[in-house]
CHARMM-style PDB file with segment names, atoms N, HN, CA, C and O in Angstrom:
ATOM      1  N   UNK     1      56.601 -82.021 -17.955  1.00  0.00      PROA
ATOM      2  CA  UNK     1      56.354 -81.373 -19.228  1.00  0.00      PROA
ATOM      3  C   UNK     1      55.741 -79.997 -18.955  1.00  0.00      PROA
ATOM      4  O   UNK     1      54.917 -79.923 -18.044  1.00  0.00      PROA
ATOM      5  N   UNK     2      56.022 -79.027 -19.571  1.00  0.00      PROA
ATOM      6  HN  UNK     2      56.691 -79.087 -20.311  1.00  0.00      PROA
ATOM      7  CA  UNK     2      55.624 -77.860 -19.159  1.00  0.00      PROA
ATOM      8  C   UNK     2      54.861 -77.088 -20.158  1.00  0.00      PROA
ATOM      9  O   UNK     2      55.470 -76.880 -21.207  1.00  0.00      PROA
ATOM     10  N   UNK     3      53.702 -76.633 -20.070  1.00  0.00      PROA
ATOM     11  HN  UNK     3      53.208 -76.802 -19.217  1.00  0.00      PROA
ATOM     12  CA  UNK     3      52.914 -75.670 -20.700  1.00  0.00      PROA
ATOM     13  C   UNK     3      53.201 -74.357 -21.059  1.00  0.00      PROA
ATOM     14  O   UNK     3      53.691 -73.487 -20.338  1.00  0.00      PROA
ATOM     15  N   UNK     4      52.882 -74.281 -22.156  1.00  0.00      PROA
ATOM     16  HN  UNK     4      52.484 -74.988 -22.741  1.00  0.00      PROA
ATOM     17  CA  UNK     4      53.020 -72.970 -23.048  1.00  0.00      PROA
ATOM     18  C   UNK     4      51.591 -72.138 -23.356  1.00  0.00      PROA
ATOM     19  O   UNK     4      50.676 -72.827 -23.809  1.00  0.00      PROA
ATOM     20  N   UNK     5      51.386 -71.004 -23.187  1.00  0.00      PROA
ATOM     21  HN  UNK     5      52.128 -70.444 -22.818  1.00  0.00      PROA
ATOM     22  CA  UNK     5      50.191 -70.041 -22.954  1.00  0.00      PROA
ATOM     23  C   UNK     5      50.621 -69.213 -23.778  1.00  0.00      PROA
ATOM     24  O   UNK     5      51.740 -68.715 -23.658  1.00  0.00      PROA
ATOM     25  N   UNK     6      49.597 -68.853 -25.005  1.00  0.00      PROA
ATOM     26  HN  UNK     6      48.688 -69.257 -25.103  1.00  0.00      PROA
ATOM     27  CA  UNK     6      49.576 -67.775 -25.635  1.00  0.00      PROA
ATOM     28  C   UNK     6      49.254 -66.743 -25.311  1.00  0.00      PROA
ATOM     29  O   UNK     6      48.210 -67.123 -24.782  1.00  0.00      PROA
ATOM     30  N   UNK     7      49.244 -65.494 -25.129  1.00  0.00      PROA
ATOM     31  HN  UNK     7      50.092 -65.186 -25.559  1.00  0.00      PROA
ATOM     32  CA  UNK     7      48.390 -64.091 -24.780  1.00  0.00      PROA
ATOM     33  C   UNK     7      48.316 -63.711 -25.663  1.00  0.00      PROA
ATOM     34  O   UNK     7      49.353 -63.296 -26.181  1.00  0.00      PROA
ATOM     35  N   UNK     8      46.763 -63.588 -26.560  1.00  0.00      PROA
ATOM     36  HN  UNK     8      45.921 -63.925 -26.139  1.00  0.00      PROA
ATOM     37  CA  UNK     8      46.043 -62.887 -27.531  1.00  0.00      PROA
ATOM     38  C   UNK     8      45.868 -61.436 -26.285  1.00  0.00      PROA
ATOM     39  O   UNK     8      45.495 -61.316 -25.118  1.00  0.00      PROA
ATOM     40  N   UNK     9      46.325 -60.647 -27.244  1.00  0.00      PROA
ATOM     41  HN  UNK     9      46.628 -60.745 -28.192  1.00  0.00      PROA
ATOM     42  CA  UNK     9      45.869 -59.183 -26.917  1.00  0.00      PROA
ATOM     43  C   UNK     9      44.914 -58.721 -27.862  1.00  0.00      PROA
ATOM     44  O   UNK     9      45.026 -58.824 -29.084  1.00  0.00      PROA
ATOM     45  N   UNK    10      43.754 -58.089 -27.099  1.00  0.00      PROA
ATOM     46  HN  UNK    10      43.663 -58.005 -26.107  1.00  0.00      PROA
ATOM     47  CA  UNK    10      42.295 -57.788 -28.008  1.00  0.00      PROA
ATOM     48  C   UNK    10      42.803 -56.569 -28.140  1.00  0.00      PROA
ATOM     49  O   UNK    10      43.674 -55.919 -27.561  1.00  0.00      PROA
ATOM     50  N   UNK    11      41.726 -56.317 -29.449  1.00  0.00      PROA
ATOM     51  HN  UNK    11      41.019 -56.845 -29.920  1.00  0.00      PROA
ATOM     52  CA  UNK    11      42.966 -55.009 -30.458  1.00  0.00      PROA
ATOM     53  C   UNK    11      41.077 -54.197 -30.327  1.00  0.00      PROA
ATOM     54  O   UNK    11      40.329 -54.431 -31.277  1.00  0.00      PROA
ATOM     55  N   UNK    12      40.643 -53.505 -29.384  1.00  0.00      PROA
ATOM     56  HN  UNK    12      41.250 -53.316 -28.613  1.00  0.00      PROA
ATOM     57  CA  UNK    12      38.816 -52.712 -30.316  1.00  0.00      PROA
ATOM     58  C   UNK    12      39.532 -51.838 -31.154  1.00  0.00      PROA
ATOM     59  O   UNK    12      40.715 -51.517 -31.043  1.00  0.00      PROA
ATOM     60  N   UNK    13      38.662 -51.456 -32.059  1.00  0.00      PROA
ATOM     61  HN  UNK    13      37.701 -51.717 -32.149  1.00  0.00      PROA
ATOM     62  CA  UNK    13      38.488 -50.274 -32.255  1.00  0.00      PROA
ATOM     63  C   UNK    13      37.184 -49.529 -32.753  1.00  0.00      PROA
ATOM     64  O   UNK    13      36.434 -50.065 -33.569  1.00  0.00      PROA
ATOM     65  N   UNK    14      36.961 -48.357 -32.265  1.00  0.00      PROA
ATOM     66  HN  UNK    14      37.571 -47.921 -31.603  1.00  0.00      PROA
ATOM     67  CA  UNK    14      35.662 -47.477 -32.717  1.00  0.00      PROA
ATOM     68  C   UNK    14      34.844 -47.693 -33.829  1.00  0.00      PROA
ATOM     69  O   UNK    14      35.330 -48.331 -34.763  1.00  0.00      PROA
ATOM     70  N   UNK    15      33.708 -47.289 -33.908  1.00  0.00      PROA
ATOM     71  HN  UNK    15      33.314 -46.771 -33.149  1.00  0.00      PROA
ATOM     72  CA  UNK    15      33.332 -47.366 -35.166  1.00  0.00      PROA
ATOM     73  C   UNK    15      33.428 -46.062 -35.969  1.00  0.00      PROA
ATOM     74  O   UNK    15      33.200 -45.113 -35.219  1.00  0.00      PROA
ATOM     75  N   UNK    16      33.657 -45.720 -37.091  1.00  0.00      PROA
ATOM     76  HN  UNK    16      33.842 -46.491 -37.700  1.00  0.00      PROA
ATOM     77  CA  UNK    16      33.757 -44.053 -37.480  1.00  0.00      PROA
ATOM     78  C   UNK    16      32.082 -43.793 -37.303  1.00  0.00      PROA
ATOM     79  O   UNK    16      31.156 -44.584 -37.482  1.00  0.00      PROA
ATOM     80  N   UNK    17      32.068 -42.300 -36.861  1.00  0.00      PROA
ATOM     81  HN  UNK    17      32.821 -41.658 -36.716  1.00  0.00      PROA
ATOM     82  CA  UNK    17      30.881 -41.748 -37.170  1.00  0.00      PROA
ATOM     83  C   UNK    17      30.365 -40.938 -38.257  1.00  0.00      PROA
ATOM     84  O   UNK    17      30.958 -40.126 -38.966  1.00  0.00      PROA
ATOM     85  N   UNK    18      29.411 -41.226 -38.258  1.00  0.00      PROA
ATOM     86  HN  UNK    18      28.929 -41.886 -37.682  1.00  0.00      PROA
ATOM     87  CA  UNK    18      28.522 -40.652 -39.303  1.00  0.00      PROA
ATOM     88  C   UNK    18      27.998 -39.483 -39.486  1.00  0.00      PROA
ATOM     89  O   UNK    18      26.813 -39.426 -39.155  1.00  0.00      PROA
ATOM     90  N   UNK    19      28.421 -38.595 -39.866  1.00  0.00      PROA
ATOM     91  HN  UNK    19      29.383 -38.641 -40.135  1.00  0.00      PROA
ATOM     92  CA  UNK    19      27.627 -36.693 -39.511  1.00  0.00      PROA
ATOM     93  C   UNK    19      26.437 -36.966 -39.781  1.00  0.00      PROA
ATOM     94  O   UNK    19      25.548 -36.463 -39.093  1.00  0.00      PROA
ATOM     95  N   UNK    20      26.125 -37.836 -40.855  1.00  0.00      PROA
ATOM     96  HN  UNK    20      26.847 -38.244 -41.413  1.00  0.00      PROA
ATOM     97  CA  UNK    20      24.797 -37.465 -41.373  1.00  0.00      PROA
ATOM     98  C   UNK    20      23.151 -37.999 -40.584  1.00  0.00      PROA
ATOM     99  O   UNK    20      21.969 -37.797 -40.862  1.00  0.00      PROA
ATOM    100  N   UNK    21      23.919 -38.789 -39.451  1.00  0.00      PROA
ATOM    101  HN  UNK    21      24.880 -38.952 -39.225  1.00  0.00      PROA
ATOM    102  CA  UNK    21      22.962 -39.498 -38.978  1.00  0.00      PROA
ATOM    103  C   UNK    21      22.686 -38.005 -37.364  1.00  0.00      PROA
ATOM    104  O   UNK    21      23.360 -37.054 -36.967  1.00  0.00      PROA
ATOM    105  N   UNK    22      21.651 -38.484 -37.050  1.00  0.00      PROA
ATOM    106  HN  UNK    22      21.104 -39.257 -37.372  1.00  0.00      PROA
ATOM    107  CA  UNK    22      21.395 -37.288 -36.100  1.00  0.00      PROA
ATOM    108  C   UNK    22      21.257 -38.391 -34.988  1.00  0.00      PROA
ATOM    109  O   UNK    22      20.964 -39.586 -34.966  1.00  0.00      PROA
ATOM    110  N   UNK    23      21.671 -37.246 -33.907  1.00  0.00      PROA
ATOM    111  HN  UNK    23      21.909 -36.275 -33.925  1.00  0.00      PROA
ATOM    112  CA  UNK    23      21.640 -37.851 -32.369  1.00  0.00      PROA
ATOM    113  C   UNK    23      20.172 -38.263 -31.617  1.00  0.00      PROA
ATOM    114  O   UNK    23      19.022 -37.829 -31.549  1.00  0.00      PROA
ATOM    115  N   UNK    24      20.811 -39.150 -31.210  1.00  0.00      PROA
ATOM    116  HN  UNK    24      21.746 -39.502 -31.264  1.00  0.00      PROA
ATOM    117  CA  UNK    24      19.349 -39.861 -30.429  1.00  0.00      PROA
ATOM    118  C   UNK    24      18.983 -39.313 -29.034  1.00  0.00      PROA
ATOM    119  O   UNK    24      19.583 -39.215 -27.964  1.00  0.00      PROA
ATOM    120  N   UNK    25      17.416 -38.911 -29.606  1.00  0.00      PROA
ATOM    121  HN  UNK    25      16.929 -38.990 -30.476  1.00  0.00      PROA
ATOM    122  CA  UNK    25      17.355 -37.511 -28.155  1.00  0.00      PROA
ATOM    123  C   UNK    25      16.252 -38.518 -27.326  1.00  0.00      PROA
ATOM    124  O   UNK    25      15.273 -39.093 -27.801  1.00  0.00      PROA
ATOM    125  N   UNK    26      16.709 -38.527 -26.050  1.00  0.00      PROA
ATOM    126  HN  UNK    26      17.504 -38.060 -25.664  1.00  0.00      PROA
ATOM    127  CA  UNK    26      15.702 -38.902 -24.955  1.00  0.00      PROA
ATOM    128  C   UNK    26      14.621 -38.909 -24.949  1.00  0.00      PROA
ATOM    129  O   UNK    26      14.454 -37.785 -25.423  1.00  0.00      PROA
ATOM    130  N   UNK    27      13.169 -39.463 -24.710  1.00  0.00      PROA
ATOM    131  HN  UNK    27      13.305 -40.376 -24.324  1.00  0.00      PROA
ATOM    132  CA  UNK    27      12.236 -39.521 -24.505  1.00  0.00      PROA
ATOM    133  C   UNK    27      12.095 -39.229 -23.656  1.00  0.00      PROA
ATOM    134  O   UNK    27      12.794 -39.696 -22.756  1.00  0.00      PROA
ATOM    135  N   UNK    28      10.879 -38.048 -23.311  1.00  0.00      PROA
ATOM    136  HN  UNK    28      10.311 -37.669 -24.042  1.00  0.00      PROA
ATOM    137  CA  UNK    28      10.411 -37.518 -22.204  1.00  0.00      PROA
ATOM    138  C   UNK    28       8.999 -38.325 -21.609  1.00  0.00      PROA
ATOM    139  O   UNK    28       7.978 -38.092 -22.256  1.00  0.00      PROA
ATOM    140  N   UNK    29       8.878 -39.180 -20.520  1.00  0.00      PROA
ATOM    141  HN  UNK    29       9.708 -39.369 -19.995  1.00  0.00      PROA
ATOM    142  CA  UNK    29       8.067 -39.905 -20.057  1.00  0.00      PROA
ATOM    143  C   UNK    29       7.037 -39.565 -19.197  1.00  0.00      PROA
ATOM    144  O   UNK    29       5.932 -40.098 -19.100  1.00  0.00      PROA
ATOM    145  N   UNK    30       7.548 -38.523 -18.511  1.00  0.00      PROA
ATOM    146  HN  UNK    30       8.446 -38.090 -18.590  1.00  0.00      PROA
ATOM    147  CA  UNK    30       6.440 -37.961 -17.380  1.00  0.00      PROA
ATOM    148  C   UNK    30       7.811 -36.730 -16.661  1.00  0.00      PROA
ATOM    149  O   UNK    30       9.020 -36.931 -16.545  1.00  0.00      PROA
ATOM    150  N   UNK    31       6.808 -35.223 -16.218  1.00  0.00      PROA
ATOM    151  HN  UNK    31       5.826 -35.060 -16.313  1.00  0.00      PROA
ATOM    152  CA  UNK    31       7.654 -33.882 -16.221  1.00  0.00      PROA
ATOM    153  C   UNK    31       6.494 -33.748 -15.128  1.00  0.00      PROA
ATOM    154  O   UNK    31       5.322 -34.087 -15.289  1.00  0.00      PROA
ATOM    155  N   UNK    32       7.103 -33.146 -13.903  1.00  0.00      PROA
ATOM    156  HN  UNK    32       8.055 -32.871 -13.772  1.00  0.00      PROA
ATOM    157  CA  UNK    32       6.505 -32.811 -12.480  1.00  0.00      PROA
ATOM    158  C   UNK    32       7.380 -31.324 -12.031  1.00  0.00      PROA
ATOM    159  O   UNK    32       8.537 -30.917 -11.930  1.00  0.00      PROA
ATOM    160  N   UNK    33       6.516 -31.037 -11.919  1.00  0.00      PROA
ATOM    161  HN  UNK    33       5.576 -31.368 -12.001  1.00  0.00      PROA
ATOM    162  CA  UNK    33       7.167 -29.168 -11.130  1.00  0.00      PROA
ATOM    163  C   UNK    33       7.218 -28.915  -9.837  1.00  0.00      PROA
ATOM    164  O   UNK    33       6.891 -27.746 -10.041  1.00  0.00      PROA
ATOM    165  N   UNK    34       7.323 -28.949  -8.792  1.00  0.00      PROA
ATOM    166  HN  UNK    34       7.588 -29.899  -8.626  1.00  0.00      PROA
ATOM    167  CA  UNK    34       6.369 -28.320  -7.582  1.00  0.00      PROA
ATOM    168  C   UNK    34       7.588 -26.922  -6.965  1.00  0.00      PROA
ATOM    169  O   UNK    34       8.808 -26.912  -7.128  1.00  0.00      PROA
ATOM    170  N   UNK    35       7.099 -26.321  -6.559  1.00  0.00      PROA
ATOM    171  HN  UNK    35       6.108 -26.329  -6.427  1.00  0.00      PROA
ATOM    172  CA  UNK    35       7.903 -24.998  -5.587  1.00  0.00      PROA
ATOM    173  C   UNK    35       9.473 -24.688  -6.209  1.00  0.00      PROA
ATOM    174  O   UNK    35      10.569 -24.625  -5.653  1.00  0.00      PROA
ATOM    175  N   UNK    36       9.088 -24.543  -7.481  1.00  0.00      PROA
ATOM    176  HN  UNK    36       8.197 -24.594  -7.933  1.00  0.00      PROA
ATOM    177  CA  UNK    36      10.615 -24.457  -8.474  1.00  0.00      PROA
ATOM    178  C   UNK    36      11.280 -25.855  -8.358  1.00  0.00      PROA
ATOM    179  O   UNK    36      12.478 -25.995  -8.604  1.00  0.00      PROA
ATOM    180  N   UNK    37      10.694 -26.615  -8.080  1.00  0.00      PROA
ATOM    181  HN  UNK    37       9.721 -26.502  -7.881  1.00  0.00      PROA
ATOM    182  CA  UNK    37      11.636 -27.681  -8.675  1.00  0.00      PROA
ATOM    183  C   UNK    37      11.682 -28.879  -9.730  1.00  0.00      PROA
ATOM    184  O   UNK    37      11.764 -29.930  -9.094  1.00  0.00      PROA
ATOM    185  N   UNK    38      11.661 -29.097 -11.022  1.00  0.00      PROA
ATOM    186  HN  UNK    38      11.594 -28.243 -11.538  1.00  0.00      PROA
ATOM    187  CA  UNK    38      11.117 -29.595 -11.579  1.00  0.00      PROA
ATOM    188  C   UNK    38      12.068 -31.531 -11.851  1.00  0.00      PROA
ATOM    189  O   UNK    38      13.242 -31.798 -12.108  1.00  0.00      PROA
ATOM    190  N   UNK    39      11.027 -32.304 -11.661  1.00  0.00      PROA
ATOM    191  HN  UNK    39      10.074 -32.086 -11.452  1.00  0.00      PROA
ATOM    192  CA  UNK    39      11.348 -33.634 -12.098  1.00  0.00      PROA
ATOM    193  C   UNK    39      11.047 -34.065 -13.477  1.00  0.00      PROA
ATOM    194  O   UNK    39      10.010 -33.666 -14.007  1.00  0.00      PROA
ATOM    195  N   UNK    40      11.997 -34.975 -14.211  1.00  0.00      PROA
ATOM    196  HN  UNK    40      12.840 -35.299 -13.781  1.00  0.00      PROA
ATOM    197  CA  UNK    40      11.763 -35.165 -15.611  1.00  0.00      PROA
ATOM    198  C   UNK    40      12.076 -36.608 -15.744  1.00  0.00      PROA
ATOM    199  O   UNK    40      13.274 -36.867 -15.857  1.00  0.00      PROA
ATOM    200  N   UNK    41      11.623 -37.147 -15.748  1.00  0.00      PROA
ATOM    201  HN  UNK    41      10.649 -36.937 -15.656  1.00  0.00      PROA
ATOM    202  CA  UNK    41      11.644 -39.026 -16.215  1.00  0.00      PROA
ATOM    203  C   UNK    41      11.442 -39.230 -17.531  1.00  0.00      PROA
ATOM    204  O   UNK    41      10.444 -38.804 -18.112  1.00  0.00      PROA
ATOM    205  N   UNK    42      12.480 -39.971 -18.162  1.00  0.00      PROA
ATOM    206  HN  UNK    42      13.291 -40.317 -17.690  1.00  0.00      PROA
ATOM    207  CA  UNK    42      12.759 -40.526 -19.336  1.00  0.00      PROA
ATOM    208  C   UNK    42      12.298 -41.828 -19.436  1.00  0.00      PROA
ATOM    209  O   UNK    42      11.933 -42.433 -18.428  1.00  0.00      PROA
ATOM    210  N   UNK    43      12.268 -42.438 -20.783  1.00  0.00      PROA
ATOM    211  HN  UNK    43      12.565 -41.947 -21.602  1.00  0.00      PROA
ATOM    212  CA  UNK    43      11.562 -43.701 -20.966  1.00  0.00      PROA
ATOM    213  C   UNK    43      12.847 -44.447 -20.471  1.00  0.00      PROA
ATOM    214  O   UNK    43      13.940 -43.887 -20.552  1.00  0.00      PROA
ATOM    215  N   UNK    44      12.743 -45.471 -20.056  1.00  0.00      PROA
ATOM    216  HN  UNK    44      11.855 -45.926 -19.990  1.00  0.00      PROA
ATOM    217  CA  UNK    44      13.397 -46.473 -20.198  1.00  0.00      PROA
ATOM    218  C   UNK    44      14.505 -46.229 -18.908  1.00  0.00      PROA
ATOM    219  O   UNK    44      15.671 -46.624 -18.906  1.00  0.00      PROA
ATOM    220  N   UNK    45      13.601 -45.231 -17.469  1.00  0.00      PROA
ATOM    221  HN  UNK    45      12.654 -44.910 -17.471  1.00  0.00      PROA
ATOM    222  CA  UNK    45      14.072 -45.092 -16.234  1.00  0.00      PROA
ATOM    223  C   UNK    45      13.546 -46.054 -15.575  1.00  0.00      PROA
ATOM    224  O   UNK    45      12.456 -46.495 -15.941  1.00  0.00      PROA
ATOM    225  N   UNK    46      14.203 -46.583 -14.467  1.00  0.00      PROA
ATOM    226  HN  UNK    46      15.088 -46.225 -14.170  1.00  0.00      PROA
ATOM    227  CA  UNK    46      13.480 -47.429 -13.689  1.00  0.00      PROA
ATOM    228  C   UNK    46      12.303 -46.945 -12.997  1.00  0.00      PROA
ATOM    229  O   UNK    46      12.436 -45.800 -12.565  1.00  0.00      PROA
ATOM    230  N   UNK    47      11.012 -47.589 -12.736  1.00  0.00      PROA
ATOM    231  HN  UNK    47      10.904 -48.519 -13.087  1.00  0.00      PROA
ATOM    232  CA  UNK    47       9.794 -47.146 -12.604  1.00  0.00      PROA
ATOM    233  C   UNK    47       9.976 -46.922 -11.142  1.00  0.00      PROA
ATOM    234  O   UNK    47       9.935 -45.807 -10.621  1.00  0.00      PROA
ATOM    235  N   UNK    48      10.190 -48.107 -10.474  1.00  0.00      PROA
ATOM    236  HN  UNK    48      10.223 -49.012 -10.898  1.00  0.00      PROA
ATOM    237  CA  UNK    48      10.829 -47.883  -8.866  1.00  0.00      PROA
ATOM    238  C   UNK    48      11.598 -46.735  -8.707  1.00  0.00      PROA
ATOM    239  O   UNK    48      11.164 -46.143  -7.719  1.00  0.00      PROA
ATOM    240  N   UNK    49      12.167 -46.370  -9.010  1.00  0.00      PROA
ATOM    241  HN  UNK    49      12.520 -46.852  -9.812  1.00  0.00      PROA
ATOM    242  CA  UNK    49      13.066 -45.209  -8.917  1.00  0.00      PROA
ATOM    243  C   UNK    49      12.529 -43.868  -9.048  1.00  0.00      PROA
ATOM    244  O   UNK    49      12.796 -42.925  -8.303  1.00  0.00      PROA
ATOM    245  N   UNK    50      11.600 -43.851 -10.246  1.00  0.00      PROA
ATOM    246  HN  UNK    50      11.383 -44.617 -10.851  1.00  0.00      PROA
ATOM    247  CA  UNK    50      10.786 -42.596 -10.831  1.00  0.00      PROA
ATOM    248  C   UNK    50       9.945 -42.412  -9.484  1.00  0.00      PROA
ATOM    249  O   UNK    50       9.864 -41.372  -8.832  1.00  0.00      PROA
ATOM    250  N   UNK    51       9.253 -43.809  -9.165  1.00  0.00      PROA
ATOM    251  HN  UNK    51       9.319 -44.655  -9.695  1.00  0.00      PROA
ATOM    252  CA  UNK    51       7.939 -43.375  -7.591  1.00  0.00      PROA
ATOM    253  C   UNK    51       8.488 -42.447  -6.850  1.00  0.00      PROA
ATOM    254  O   UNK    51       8.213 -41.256  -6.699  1.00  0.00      PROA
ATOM    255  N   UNK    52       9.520 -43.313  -6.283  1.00  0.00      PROA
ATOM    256  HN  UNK    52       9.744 -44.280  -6.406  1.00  0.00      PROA
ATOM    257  CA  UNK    52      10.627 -42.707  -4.894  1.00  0.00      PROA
ATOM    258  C   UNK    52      11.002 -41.370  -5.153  1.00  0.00      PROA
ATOM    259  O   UNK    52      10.905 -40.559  -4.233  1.00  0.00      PROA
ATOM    260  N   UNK    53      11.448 -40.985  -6.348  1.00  0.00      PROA
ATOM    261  HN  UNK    53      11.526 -41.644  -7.096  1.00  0.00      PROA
ATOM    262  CA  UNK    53      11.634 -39.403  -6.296  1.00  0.00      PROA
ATOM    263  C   UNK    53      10.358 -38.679  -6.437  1.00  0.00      PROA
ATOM    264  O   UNK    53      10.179 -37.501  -6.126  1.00  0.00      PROA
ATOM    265  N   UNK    54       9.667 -39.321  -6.829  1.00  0.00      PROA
ATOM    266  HN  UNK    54       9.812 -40.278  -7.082  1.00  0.00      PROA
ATOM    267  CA  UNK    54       8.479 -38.274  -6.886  1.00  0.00      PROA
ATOM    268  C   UNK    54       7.678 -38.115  -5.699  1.00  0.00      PROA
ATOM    269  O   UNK    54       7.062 -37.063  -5.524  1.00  0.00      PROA
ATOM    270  N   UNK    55       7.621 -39.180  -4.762  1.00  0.00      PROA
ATOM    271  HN  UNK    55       8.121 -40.034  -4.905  1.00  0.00      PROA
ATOM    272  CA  UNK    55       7.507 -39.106  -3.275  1.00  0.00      PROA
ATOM    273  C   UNK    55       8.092 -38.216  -2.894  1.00  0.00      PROA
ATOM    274  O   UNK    55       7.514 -37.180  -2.566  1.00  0.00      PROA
ATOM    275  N   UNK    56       9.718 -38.395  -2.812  1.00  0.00      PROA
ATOM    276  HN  UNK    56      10.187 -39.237  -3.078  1.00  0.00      PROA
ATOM    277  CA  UNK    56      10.063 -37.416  -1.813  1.00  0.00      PROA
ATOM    278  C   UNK    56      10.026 -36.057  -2.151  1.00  0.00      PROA
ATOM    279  O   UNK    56      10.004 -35.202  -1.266  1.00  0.00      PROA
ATOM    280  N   UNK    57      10.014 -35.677  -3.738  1.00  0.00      PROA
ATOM    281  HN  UNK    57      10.031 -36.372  -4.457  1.00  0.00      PROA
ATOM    282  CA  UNK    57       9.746 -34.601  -3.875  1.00  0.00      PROA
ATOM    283  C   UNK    57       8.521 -34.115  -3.486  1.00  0.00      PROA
ATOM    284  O   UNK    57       8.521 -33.069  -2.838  1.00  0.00      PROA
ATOM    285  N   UNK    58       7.288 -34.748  -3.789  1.00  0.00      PROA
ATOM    286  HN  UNK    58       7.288 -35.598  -4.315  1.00  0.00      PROA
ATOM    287  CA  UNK    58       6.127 -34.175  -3.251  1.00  0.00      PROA
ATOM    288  C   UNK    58       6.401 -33.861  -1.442  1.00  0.00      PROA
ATOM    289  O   UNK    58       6.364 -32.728  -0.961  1.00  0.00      PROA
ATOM    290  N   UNK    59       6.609 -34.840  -0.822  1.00  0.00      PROA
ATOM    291  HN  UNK    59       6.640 -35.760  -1.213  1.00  0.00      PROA
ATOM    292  CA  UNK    59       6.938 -34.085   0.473  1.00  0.00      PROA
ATOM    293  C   UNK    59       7.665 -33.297   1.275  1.00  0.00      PROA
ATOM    294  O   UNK    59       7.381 -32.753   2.342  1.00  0.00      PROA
ATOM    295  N   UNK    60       8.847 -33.306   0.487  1.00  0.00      PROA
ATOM    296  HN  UNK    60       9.078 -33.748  -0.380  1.00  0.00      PROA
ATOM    297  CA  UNK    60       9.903 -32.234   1.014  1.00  0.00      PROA
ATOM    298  C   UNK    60       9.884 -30.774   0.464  1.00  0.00      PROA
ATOM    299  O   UNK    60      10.108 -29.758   1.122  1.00  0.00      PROA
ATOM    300  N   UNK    61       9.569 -30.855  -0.902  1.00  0.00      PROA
ATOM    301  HN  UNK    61       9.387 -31.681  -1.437  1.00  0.00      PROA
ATOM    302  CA  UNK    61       9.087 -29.554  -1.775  1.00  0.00      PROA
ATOM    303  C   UNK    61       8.014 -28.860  -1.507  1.00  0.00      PROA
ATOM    304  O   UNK    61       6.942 -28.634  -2.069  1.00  0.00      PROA
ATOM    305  N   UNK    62       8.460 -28.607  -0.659  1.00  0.00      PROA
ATOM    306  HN  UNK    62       9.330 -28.791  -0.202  1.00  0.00      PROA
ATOM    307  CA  UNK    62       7.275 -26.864   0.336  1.00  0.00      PROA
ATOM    308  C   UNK    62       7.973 -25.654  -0.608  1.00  0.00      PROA
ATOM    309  OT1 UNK    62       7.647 -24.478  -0.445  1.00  0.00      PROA
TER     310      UNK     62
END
């Protein structure tokens, strides 16, 4: 006896946008400068990640 398989093909589509709604701007979490170079961490960056650059920037940024 042999089996029969449907293929549903998923159909998305977009949602329309809204002019009236305004864009969602980043949170600024913590802003570091040293020897012209400036670091900027946003909320909702990984914290591990934020250390490590700010390490290496402090030591390589002569």
């Amino acid at each position: 006896m042999e089996e029969k398989h449907d293929i549903v093909a998923s159909k998305f589509s977009t949602k329309p946008i809204s002019h009236g709604q305004s864009q969602r701007q980043p949170h600024v979490a913590a802003q570091m400068e040293k020897a012209g170079i400036k670091l900027v961490i946003f909320k909702g960056a990984s914290s591990n990640l934020a250390v490590e650059l700010a390490k290496v920037m402090v030591r390589y940024a002569r």
